[in-house]
C-alpha positions, 0 to 999 in steps of 0.5 A: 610362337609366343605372342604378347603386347603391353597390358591393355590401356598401360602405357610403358615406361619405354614409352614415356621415356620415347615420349619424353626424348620426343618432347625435348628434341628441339633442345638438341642444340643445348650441350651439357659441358662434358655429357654431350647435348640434351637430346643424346643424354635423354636417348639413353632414358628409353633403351635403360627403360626397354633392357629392364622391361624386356627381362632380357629377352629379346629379338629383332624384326627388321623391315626393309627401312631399317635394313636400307638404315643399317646397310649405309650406316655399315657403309658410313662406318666402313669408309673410315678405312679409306677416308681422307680424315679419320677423326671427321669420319670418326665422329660423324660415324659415331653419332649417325651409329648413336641414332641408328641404334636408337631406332633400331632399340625401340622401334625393331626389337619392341612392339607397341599398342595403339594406344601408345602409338598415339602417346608418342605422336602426342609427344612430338607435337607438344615438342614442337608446340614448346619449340614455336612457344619459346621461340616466339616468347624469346622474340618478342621480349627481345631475348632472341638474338639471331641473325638479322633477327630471325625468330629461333630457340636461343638459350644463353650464347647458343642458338639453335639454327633458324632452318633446322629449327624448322623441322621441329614445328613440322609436326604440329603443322602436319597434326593439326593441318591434317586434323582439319580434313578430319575435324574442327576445320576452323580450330585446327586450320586456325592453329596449323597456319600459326605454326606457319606463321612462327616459320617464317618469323624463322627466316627459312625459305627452305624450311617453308618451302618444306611446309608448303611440301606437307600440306600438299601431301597433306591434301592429297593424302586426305583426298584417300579418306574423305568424299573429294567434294568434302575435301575440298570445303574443307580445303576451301575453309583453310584458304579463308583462314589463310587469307584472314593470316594474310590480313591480319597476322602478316602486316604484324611480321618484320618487314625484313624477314618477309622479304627474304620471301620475295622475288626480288631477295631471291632474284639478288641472293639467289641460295644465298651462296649454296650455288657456289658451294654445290658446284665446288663439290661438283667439281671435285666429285668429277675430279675424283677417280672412280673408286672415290667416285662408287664409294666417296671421301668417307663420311662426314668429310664432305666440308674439307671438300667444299672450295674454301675447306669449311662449308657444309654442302647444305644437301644430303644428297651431294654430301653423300656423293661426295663422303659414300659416293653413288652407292651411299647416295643410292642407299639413302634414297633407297630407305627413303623410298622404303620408309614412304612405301611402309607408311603408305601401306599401313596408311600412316599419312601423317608420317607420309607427309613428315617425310617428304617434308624432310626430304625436302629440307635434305635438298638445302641442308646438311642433315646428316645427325638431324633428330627430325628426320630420325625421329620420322623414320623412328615412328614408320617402323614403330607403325609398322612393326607394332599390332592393331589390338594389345594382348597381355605382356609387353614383348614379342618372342618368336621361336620355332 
């Protein structure tokens, strides 16, 4: 057995090109006429980085979340033999196979040094750090044109939607809200709350509730680490800074975002129409013979189920019900609870945090392509996979 990581203190070209995808993520909602979206165009840049490096050898080390990972994209592209629109599976299957293999490429079949590792959290914080940056300059010079004035990243006549927009300043929250257990509680405190503060400019209930999610596994977490009594100054230094944002920071907000917020928005709009659309996909799912009930619709159909044939089931879990049926469903939560399980054990608590988060924000929209989320489970796998200390080259190979 053969085994190498990257040169000491070099961060490869696979890395930065990771690292680069990490950074423009926020942008997916950009298409270039005729190449697709921003993000799909450079995922290409760190597989075309990783086959040169690599000098053709390579091999794969698989842990249970990619093989839970594979197993539903195996489903997902097996339902297309049995699904009620071949053209919807068809190109839902496509771009769930396009990330999958993106994951499977740079996180399974490469190892990465410590240092690298903390390269590529980096890069997905100074991505959500640029998406909370042009989201606020495009509101506040009036260049934001959402709905009812919802704070999001628009460029030109697209606009990227303000609840998934969400997910992106997740990791600079988690950063620096963790951070502040660890470190400068006042600083990183100070700048995890601004990046509240930028999600509920958004409009997103789902997307705060999911900010709520994080901090907790956050403190929890943290708890793991630290004395308690320490932790809980600290956590008592984040809710003065808290409450000084409520003062001060609030007042400043639109009136009419802040209110989507309320007891008496909720009271009136409810899930803003996703009850009715969860209890019509109900329903068809219990109209359904058992066949389509074990295995679904095929994937990616799910809105020509819903009751006026074009809404999206804003949750992962029904939509899955409803396209891969039980066992889809089940392989879902299955490589959830696994990618928890992994970063636990290697005590990636940042990551931990993400995920639920994510999976949070599974339970109000429709994530089935969502980079986030991939992006989460993309850094598990590297945690896990990778080596504590680097040695000479770059690979791995193994052979008895």
């Amino acid at each position: 057995m053969k085994e190498a990581i990257g040169q000491k203190n070099k961060i490869s070209w696979t890395t930065k090109m990771l690292a680069l995808y990490f950074v423009l993520l926020p942008l997916d909602f950009v298409d270039i006429q005729g190449m697709g979206s921003v993000s799909k165009i450079v995922a290409i840049l760190p597989i075309i980085c990783f086959l040169i490096e690599s000098r053709g050898k390579i091999i794969f080390r698989l842990n249970n979340t990619s093989k839970w990972l594979i197993a539903f994209t195996a489903l997902a592209f097996v339902s297309m033999a049995y699904t009620i629109n071949f053209d919807k599976s068809f190109e839902t299957v496509k771009t769930l196979l396009l990330n999958v293999a993106l994951i499977i490429i740079v996180s399974d079949c490469r190892l990465y040094t410590k240092q690298e590792r903390e390269y590529l959290r980096k890069a997905l914080v100074v991505g959500s750090v640029f998406a909370a940056v042009v989201a606020l300059a495009l509101g506040i010079t009036g260049n934001n044109l959402y709905e009812a004035g919802r704070y999001t990243m628009t460029l030109g006549d697209v606009s990227q939607d303000p609840n998934y927009y969400c997910g992106f300043l997740l990791f600079g929250f988690a950063h620096f809200f963790s951070n502040g257990f660890k470190e400068k509680p006042v600083v990183n405190f100070a700048l995890a709350v601004l990046f509240i503060g930028v999600s509920l400019v958004s409009g997103s209930r789902g997307g705060f509730l999911a900010f709520i999610v994080c901090a907790f596994v956050v403190f929890v977490l943290s708890g793991r680490e630290k004395k308690k009594t320490k932790v809980l100054l600290v956590a008592l230094a984040g809710i003065l800074i808290g409450a000084l944002f409520v003062r001060y920071v609030l007042p400043m907000i639109d009136a009419n975002l802040l209110s989507r917020f309320s007891l008496e928005y909720i009271r009136a709009y409810g899930t803003t129409n996703r009850y009715h659309i969860w209890e019509s996909l109900f329903n068809k799912y219990q109209e359904a013979d058992i066949l389509r009930k074990v295995f679904g619709h095929g994937y990616g159909t799910c809105p020509l189920l819903s009751y006026d044939g074009m809404h999206a089931a804003h949750n992962v879990y029904i939509d899955n019900l409803l396209t891969l049926g039980v066992v889809g469903v089940f392989m879902q939560i299955s490589f959830q609870i696994s990618g928890l399980k992994t970063a636990m054990k290697n005590h990636s608590y940042y990551y931990v945090s993400l995920l639920w988060a994510m999976i949070c924000m599974c339970m109000s929209l429709s994530l089935l392509s969502y980079k986030p989320l991939w992006a989460v489970i993309m850094m598990i796998i590297i945690e896990a996979n990778s080596c504590e200390e680097p040695l000479e080259s770059t690979y791995v190979y193994s052979h008895k």
